[in-house]
N, C-alpha and C positions, 0 to 999 in steps of 0.2 A: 172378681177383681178386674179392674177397667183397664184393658192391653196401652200398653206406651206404644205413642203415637211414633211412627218411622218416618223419620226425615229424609226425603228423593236423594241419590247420590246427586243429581245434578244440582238440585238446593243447597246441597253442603261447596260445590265447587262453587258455586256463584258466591256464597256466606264468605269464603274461604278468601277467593279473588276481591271481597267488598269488607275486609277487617271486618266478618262475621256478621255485617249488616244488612238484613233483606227485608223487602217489601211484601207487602200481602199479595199485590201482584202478583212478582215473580214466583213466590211459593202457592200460589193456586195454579201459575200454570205450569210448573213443576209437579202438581199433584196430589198436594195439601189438599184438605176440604177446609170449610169457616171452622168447623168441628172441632178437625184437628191445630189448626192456629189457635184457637181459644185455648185447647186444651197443653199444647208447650207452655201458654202467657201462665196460667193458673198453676200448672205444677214448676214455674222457677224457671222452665227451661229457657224458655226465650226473655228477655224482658221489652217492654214497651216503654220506646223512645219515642214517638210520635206517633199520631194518627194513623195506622197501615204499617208504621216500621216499627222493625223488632232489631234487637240486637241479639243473637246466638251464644255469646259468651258475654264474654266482661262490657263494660262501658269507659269509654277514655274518648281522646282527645280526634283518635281516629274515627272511632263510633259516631261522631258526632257530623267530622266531616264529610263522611258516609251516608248521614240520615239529611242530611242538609242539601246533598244533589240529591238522591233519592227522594225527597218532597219538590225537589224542584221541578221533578220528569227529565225526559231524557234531555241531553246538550245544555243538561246545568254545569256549573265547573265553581268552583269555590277562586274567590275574589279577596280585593282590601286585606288587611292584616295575617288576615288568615292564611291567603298564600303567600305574604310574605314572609309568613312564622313556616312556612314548609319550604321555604327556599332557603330560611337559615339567618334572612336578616332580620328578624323584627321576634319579639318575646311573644308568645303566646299569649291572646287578645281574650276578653272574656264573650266577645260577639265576633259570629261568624257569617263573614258575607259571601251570599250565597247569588251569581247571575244565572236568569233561569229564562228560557223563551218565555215570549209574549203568550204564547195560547198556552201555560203552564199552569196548573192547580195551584193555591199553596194552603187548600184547605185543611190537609193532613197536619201544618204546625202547631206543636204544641203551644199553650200560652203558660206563661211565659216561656219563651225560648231562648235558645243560644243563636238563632238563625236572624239574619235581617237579608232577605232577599231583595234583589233588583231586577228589573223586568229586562230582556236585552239578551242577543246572542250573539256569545263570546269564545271566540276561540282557547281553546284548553291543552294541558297535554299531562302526563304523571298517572296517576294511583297516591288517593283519590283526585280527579280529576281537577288541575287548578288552572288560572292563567298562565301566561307565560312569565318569564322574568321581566321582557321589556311590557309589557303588560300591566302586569302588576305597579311594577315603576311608576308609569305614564299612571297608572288611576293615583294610589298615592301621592305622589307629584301635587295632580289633580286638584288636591284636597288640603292643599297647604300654602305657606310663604317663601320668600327665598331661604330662607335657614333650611324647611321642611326638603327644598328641592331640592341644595345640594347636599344635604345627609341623605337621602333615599338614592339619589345617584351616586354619590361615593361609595356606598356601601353594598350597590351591585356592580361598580366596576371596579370598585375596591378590592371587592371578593373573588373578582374574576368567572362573574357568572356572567358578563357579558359584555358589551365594547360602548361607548359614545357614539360612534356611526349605526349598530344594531338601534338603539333605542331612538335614532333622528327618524331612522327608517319606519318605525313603529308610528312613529309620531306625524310622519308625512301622511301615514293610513287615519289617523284619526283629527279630519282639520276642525274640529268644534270642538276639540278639551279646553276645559279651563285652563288659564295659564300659559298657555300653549306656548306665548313670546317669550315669559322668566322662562322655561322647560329650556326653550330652543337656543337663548342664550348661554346657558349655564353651560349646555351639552357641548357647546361651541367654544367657550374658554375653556374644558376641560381639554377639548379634544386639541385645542390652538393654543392653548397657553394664553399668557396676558396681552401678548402684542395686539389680539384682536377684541373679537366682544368685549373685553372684561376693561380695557385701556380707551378703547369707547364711549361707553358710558362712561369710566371715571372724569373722561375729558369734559363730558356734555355735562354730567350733571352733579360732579362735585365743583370741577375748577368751573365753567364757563358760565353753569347756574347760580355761582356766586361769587362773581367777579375775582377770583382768584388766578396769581399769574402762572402761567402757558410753563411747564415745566419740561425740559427735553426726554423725549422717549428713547431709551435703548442706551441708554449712555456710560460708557465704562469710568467709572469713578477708580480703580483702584486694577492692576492688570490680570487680565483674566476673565474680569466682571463685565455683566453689564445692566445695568440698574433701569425699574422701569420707567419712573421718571423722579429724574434730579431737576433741583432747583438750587443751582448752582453757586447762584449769588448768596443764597440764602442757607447753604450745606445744609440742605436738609432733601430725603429722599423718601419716594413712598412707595413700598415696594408692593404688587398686587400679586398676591400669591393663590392666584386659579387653578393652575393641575393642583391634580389632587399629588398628594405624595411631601407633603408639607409635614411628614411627621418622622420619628425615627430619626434615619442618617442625614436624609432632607432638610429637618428641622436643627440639627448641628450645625449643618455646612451653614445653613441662613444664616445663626445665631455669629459664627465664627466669622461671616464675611463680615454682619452687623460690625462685631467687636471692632475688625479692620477699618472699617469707613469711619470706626467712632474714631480712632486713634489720630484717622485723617482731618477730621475735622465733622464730618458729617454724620447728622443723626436719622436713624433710618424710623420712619414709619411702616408697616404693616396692615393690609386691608385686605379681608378676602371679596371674594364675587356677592355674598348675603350681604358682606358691609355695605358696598357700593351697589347692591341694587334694594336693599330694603331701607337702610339709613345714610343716602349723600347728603343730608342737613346736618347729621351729626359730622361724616367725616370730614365735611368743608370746615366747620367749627373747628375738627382738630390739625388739620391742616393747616386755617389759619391762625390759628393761636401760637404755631409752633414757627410759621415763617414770620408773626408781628414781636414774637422775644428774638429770632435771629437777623431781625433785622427791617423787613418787611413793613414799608412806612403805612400801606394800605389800610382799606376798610374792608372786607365781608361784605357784598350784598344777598339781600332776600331774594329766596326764589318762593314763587307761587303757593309751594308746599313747604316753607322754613316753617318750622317749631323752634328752631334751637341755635339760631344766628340771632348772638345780639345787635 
């Protein structure tokens, strides 16, 4: 009868610290022979995940994150969705990004895999090892439009995993992301409200880029208030609702002042920071349509990029 192979106490703590997942590496220099590896895969005990990696128990979602730096070598750290599915904000991905140094193997990946590695070293922190939260953010961000950026930054400082100034800071360390100016604006109205970035650009490139009139900034329309820009002649307002926190009791109080200026005469518009920085042709459109029925003898002109100014 053929003796069951004995697993090194130190192989089982490392298994144990890595969600049961270990390399052929580390268990030969724990003590293993080929022998005995072959012979755990064959009798069930171990199973193979990849090229060299085994998993000790079961396979899940951890196993995986496990086998994914483990193929990468060392100072890998899991990336993209993946850590943000371990940070709590984003649903479990069915590809897991994997940053691994430059002089790293990734010959051990199985084909097909759950792993899509990136070459690059990245600061990490956790079990299993991922980015950080401003991190993860800024690549995300990365890889999207203005809609994309302020839902990835809502929903880390939303969550209260992190602040608008941590993630500017991250951002000063990395000057070649994509995007980098939408990121730095965004982070800037969230952190300053509308009076800056966000009232900015609505100026330059809804009203100025298409001839629309000069509306007053800050202006208390009703007492208490103050609106971000009224167009007074024309009782119409457009309110730019940047910080985040536009929802719940936030979203009452707006609705309720709304009610109030309507009673007054004036009808409120609403535009967040996506509106104005991925669609100012459409919002000049609705801006002018709504000052040419209140009154507003003007025309709309084109700007460079109009699709949607007749």
């Amino acid at each position: 009868m053929k003796a069951r192979t004995v697993v090194p106490a130190q192989l089982m703590s490392i298994a144990r610290f890595q969600s049961g997942v270990v390399s052929r590496g580390q268990a030969l220099e724990a003590g293993l022979t080929h022998t005995g590896i072959r012979g755990l895969v064959e009798t069930g005990r171990w199973k193979h995940l990849a090229r060299g990696i085994y998993s000790t128990g079961e396979i899940g979602w951890e196993q995986l994150l496990w086998a994914g730096v483990l193929i990468g070598g060392p100072g890998s750290t899991v990336g993209g969705l993946a850590a943000a599915h371990q940070l709590g904000i984003s649903p479990q991905p069915e590809t897991i990004d994997i940053w691994a140094p430059r002089a790293a193997s990734y010959r051990r990946r199985a084909a097909p895999s759950p792993w899509d590695f990136h070459r690059g070293i990245r600061a990490s922190r956790g079990n299993p090892p991922h980015l950080s939260v401003e991190e993860t953010v800024l690549d995300l961000c990365a890889a999207c439009g203005p809609d994309g950026i302020t839902s990835w930054i809502g929903k880390a400082v939303g969550g209260w995993l992190t602040t608008p100034d941590r993630i500017l800071a991250a951002l000063d360390r990395t000057p070649n992301l994509r995007n980098r100016k939408l990121i730095r604006e965004c982070l800037e109205v969230i952190s300053d409200g509308s009076n800056s970035a966000l009232e900015a650009r609505y100026r330059r490139d809804v009203e100025q880029a298409h001839g629309l009139p000069t509306g007053r900034r800050q202006k208390s329309v009703s007492s208490g208030t103050a609106s971000d820009v009224v167009y007074q002649e024309y009782g119409t307002i457009s309110e730019l609702d940047g910080k985040l926190g536009h929802r719940g009791d936030g979203e009452v109080r707006d609705a309720w002042r709304d009610s109030k200026h309507l009673l007054l005469g004036f009808v409120t518009l609403r535009f967040g920071w996506s509106d104005v920085a991925q669609r100012p042709c459409e919002v000049a459109a609705r801006v002018a349509d709504v000052l040419r029925m209140r009154g507003w003898d003007g025309l709309p002109q084109r700007c460079p990029d109009c699709l949607h100014i007749a």
